[in-house]
N, C-alpha and C positions, 0 to 999 in steps of 0.2 A: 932427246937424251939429256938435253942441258938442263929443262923442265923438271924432268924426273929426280935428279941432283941436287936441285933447289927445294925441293918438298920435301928430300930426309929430313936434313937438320930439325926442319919446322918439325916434324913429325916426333925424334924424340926429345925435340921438348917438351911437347904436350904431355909424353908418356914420364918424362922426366919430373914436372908436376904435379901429375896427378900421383906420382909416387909417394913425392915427399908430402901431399895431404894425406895420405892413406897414414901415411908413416906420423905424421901428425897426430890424428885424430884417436890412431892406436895405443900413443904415447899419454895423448888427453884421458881417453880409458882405463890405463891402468894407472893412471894416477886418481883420477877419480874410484877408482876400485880401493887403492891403495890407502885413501882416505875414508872412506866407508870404513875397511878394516879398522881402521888405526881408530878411528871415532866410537867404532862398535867396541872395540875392543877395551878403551880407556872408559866407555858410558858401562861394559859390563862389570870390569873391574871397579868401579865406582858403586855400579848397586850392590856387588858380592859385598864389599868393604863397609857402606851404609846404610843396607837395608836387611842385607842376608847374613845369617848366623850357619858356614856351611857344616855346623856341627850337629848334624839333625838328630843324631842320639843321644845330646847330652841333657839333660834335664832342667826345664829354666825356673831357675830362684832369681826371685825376687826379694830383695831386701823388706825390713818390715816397713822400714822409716820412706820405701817409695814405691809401695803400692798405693795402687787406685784403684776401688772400685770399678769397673764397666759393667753395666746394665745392659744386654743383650734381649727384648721381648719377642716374646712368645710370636713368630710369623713374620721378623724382621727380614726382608731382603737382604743379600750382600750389599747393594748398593745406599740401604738405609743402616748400616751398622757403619760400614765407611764413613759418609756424613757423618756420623756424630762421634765415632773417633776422632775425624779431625773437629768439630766444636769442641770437643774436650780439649783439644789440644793435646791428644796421644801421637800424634802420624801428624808430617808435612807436607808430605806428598800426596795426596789424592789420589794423583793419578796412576804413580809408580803402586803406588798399592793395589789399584784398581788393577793392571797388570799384572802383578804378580800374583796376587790372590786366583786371578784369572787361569796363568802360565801355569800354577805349580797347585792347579788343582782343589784351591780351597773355598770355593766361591759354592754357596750352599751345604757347607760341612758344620757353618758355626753354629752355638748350641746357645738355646734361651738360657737366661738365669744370669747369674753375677759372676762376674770375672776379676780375680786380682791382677792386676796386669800394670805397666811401668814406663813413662815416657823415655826412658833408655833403652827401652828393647828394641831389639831388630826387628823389621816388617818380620820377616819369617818365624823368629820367636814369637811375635804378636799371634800370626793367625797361627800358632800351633794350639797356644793358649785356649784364645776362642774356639778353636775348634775340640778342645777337649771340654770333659764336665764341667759343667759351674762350680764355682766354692761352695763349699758347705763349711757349719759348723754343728760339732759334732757335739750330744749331749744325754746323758745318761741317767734316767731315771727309775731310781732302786723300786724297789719292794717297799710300802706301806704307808711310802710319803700320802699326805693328803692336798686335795686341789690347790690351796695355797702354798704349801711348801712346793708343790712344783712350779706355780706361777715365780717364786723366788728363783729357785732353780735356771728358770728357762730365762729370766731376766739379768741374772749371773752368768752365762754366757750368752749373753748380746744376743739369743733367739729371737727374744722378744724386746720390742722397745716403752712398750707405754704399760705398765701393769695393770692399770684401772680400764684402760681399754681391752685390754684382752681378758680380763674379766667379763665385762660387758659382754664380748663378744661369745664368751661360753656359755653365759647365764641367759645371751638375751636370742640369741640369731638361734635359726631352724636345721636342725644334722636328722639328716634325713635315714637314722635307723631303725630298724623294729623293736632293737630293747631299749629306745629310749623314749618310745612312742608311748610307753603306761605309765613313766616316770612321774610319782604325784609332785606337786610342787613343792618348793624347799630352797634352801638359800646350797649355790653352788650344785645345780643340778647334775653336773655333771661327776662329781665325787663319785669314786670306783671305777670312773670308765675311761681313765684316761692311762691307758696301761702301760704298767713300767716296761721299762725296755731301751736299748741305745739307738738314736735318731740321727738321722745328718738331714739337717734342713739347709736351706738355701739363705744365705745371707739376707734375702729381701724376701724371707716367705712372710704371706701375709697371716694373723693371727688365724682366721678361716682354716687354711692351709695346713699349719701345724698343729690344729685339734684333731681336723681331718685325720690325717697321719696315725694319730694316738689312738682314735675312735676306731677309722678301718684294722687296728693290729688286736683290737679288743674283737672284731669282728671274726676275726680269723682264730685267735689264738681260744673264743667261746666257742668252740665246737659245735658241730651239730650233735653228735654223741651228749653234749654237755647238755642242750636244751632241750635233747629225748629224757633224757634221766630225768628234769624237772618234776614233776610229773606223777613221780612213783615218790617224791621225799615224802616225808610226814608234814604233818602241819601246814599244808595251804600254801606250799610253797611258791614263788614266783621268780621269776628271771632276777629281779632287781632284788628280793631278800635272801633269794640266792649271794647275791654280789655282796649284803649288807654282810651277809653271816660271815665270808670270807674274809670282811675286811676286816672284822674282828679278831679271828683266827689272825690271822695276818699280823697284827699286833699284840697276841696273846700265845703266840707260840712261835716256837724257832726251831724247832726239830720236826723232823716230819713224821715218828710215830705221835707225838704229841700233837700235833695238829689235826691226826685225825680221833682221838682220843677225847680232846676238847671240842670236838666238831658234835660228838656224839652225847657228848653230858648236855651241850646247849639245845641239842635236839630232844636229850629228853626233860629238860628242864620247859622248852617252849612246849611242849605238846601235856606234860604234867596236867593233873587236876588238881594240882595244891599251887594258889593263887600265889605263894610265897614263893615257889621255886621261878614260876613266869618272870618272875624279875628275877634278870640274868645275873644281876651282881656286877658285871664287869667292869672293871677298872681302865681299861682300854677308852671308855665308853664316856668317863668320867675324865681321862686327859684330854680327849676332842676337845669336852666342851671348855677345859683350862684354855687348849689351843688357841681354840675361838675369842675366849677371852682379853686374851694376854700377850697371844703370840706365842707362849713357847710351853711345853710341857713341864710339871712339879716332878722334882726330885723324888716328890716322896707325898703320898697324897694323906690327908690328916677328915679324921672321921666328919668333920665340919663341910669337906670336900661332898661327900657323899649325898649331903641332903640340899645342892644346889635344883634349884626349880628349871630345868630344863627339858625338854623332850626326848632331849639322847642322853639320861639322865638312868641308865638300867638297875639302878637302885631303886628307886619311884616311880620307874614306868614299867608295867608289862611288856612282856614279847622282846621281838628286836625293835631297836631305836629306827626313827624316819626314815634313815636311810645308811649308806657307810658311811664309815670314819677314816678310810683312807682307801688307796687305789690299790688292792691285793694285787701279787701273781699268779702264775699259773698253778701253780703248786696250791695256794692256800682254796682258790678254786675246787680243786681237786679234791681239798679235804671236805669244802661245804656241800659237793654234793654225794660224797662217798661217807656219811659216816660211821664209824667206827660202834657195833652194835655191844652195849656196854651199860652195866651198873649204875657206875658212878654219875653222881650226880653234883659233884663240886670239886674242884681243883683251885693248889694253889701254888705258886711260882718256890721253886726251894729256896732261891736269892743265895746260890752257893757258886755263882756263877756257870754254872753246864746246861743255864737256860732249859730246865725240864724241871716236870711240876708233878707235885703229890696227888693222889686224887683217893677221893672218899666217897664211899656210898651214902653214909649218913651225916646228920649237920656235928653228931660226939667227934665224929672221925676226924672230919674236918677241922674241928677245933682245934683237936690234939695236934693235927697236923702243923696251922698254923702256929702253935705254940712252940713245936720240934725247931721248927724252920726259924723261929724268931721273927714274923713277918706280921702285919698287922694281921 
């Protein structure tokens, strides 16, 4: 019995012990728990505060005075657009972004092409950016311009950067379409085909790129309907004098009964058996070549104008000239292969401002007309 007595104590000591370790180690736990939280909590609030924008509907403007270009290429991994964000020095963190591109979904979303984007943005404003379209800049080119004036054009809004080289590039490199496969040679081969219309290119499209564009919409917008009709015109018509006849219309008329009205005198002046009507006369034909010249077109063209020695010269030369004198639209199209079946064989501008023209069967007519109108 005495034995038995001496063995409690000892016993709940031990239980005593191993209590206050349990009660220890449960205290170590929740404070180690407690610290997780409190660490998660102050590292989460930290990235909402400097990396995350939690305003995900709001639209991000960037100032003009601090954007930056990014270049995003065609096949980049997320982990190679990352790297060179941070060589730019756009992002600090590598790694936080690596994470969160990751967490919130954006990693394979971003888009090739150029990005304005701003070392003040939030990681989250950043990859919204990239992950939406590239910058473009937009540019719009009219009815009648010729290849040069759009090369200005396209050089006036920063499309294009070297002029001489994208020259080069129309006149000299290979576009692999079928109407431009009979093209004969000639300065600015590509005159007529670079069809008006409003473009959004890419900040960093390469000249290739933005003829492309121009070319494929002349693709589309030349019908097949368009190049069944070839075919049936008068006079040995062809895809490209097709284009040539248009471009003239195109600068010889502004309304669209008249356009097809002067569609049909030039058709039958080209097909005539009298060697005098062949030459078109047109005055259209005769600012080209000032263009060419000079740069810029005559107020007012003086009889001296008329007997310059050139080949797009339709005072001088038979038929239509080499090629167009500027890049028609759909419409003046429309007039060169629809013409209007018709008399008259001469027309001239009233200069009364309502841009529509008198037209005459014979050269009496004509004359009177000019004389009505006060016009050379």
């Amino acid at each position: 019995m005495e034995r038995r007595n001496m063995q409690a104590p000892v016993q709940n000591k031990k239980k005593k012990k191993k209590k206050n370790r349990l009660l220890f180690w449960m205290l170590m736990i929740l404070m180690f728990v407690a610290i997780i939280l409190i660490s998660g909590t102050i590292s989460y609030n930290y990235v909402i505060k400097h990396y995350l924008d939690t305003s995900a509907d709001k639209p991000v403007v960037i100032s003009e005075n601090e954007g930056v270009e990014f270049v995003i290429d065609r096949g980049s991994s997320t982990g190679e657009i990352i790297s060179n964000l941070v060589k730019q020095g756009l992002i600090k963190n590598e790694t936080i972004f690596r994470l969160l591109s990751k967490v919130n979904g954006y990693d394979g979303t971003y888009k090739s092409g150029t990005h304005i984007v701003s070392k003040s943005l939030s990681y989250d404003d950043m990859m919204r950016v990239l992950s939406s379209p590239p910058a473009t800049r937009s540019v719009t080119i009219p009815e009648g311009k010729t290849f040069s004036q759009i090369v200005d054009i396209l050089y006036g809004k920063k499309i294009i950067k070297d002029k001489e080289q994208f020259i080069k590039t129309a006149n000299t490199e290979t576009f692999d379409y079928d109407f431009l496969k009979d093209i004969p040679q000639r300065d600015n081969r590509l005159e007529g085909y670079l069809f008006p219309d409003t473009y959004e290119y890419d900040y960093n499209a390469s000249d290739r790129e933005i003829i492309t564009k121009m070319l494929d919409n002349f693709n589309i917008k030349f019908k097949k309907d368009y190049r069944n009709k070839i075919s049936s015109l008068p006079g040995g018509m062809t895809l490209d004098k097709v284009v040539t006849l248009a471009s003239i219309i195109e600068r010889e008329a502004k309304s669209t009964d008249d356009r097809y009205l002067i569609s049909g005198v030039l058709y039958n002046r080209l097909t005539s058996k009298d060697k005098t009507l062949r030459k078109l006369q047109v005055d259209a034909t005769i600012q080209y070549i000032m263009l060419k010249k000079t740069g810029a077109y005559k107020d007012r063209l003086l009889y001296g104008d008329l007997e310059i020695d050139d080949p797009y010269n339709t005072y001088l030369n038979e038929g239509l000239p080499p090629g167009p004198i500027c890049c028609p639209g759909e419409a003046a199209i429309k007039a060169a292969l629809n013409p209007l079946d018709t008399q008259y064989l001469y027309y001239v501008a009233k200069g009364d401002g309502s841009d529509s023209h008198a037209f005459a069967r014979t050269f009496k007519e004509h004359q009177a007309n000019i004389a009505k109108y006060g016009v050379r």
